[in-house]
N, C-alpha and C positions, 0 to 999 in steps of 0.2 A: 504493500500500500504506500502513496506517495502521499505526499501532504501539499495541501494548499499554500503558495506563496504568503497570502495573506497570514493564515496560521502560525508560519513559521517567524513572521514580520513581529507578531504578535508576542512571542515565546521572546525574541532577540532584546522586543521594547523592555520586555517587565525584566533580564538579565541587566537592560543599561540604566535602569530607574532605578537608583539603592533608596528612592526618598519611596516608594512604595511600601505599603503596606499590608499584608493579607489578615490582619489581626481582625475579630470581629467588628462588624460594620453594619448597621443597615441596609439590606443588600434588596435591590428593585428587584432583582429575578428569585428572591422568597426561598434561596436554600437553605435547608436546614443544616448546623454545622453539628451536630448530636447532641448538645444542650441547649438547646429552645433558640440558638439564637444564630445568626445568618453570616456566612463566611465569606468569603470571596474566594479565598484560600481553595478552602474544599471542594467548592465549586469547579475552581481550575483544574483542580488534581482531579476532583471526580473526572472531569469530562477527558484531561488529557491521557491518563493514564486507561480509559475506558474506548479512549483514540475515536470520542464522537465529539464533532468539532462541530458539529450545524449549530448552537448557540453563541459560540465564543468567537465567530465571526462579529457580531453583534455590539460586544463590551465595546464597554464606552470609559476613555482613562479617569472619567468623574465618579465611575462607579467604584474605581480603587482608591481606598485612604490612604494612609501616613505612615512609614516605618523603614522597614528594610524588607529586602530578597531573602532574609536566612530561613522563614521557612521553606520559602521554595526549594532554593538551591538546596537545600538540604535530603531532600525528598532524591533518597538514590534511585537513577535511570529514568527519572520525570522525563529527560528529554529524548532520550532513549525509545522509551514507550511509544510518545508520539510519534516520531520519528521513526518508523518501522522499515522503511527501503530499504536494506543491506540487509545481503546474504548472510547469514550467521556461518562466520568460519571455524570450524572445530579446531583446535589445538591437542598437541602431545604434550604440552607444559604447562604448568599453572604459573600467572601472572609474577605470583612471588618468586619464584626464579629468577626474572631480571629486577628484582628490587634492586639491587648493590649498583646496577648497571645504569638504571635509570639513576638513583640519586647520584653517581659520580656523574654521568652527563648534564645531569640540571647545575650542581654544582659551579661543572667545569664551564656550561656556557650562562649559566644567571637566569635558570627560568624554571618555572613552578614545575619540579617533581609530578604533580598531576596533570599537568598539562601534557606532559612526554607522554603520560601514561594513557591519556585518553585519547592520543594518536594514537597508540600501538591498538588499544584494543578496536577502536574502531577501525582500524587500516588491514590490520590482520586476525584480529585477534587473539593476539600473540600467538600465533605459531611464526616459529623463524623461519620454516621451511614454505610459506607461503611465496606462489609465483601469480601476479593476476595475467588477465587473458591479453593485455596492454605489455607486458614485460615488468612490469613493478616487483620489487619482489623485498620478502626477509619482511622483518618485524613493522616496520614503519614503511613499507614499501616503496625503495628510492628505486629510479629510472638507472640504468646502467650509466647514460649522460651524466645524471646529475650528483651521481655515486663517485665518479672520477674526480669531476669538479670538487669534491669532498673529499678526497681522498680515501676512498674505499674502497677494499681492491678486490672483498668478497662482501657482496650482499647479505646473505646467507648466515654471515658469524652474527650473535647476536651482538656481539661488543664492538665490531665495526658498527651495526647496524645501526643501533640506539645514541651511538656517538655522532655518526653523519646523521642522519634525520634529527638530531637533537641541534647540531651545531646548525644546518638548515632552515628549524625550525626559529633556531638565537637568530641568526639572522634578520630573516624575513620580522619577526619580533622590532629587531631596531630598526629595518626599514622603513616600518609603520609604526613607528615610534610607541611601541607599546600596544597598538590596536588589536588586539589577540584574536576579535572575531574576522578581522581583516585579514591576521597573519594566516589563519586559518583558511579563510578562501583561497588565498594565495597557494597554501601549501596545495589546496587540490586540486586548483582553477589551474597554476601557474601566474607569479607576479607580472605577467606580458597582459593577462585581461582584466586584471584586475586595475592594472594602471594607466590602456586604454578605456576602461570606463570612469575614471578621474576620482578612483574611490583610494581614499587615505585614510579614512576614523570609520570606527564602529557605527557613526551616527553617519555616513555617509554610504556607508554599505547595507544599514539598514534602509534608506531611502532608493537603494538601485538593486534591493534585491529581487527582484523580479527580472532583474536581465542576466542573471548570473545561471548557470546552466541547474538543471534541478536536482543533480549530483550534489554539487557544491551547497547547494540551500540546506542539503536533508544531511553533509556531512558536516557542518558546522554545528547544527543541532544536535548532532549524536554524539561529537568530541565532546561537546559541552554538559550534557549528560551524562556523557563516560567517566568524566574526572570527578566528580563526587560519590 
């Protein structure tokens, strides 16, 4: 199942609003949050994680109060769920295997430990021996191109692996000065369409998401679920 641009516009908004709220509220669409009183919250999770979106087209940013995203983001595979287009790849290793792997790459290039971690599993799912049907291959799936450019001289090892797609991913990171839903497009658009569509911030790729291929829209969503 694909998801609706708009849906996905919608999940990216409430990720870039930390002044949002999901705490109870007076809620116009009358959910019940399990003690007498209306959520916004549940509401969302109900319908996202149930992946029925014909309401939550609807919502209006007047209907969300004042707070933070910490329930949300908290909510493991919330964006996941929605987000259902990828192939579930089976693995021979469990994720904690490249623990040591990932936190010396995050380390060595300056970026969130989770971040690393929620490309790998959505890119392969951590199997190392993954090849996609494009040529991508190994944990983080780099291009044989852009594996040399890195200095990689086996896809395959996971310790080159996690190292080039991590140093990759630092990169693109300082390109876009931090924009991590940006670095993100990037990493699976390629920074060439991403910079002929004039998008530099999170706030401007949320406004051109609908020209970005529907690959890219449904894998930013599922990184970004991954990592919590």
């Amino acid at each position: 199942m694909s998801i609706d641009s708009r849906t996905l516009k919608q999940l990216l908004q409430l990720q870039l609003s930390p002044t949002l709220d999901f705490q109870t509220a007076a809620n116009p669409l009358d959910v019940n949050s399990g003690d007498g009183s209306a959520s916004m919250f549940d509401f969302l999770l109900s319908q996202y994680m149930n992946c029925d979106f014909a309401d939550t087209a609807s919502i209006e940013p007047s209907m969300l109060t004042s707070d933070s995203l910490a329930k949300l983001a908290s909510v493991p595979n919330l964006y996941s769920a929605a987000l259902s287009g990828a192939t579930d790849q089976s693995s021979s290793s469990s994720p904690n295997d490249y623990d040591a792997l990932i936190t010396e790459a995050a380390a060595k290039y300056g970026i969130d430990p989770e971040l690393i971690r929620g490309v790998i599993r959505t890119e392969s799912g951590f199997n190392s021996g993954a090849v996609s049907s494009v040529g991508a291959k190994g944990l983080m799936q780099l291009m044989d191109s852009t594996a040399r450019g890195l200095g990689v001289t086996d896809s395959l090892d996971p310790q080159q692996n996690i190292d080039g797609g991590s140093k990759y991913l630092s990169y693109l990171l300082g390109k876009y000065n931090g924009n991590e839903q940006v670095a993100l497009a990037a990493y699976n658009a390629g920074p060439g369409r991403i910079d002929r569509l004039g998008i530099s911030t999170d706030s401007e790729l949320l406004a051109n998401l609908d020209k970005l291929p529907e690959e890219t829209q449904r894998y930013i969503g599922k990184v970004l679920g991954a990592r919590y």
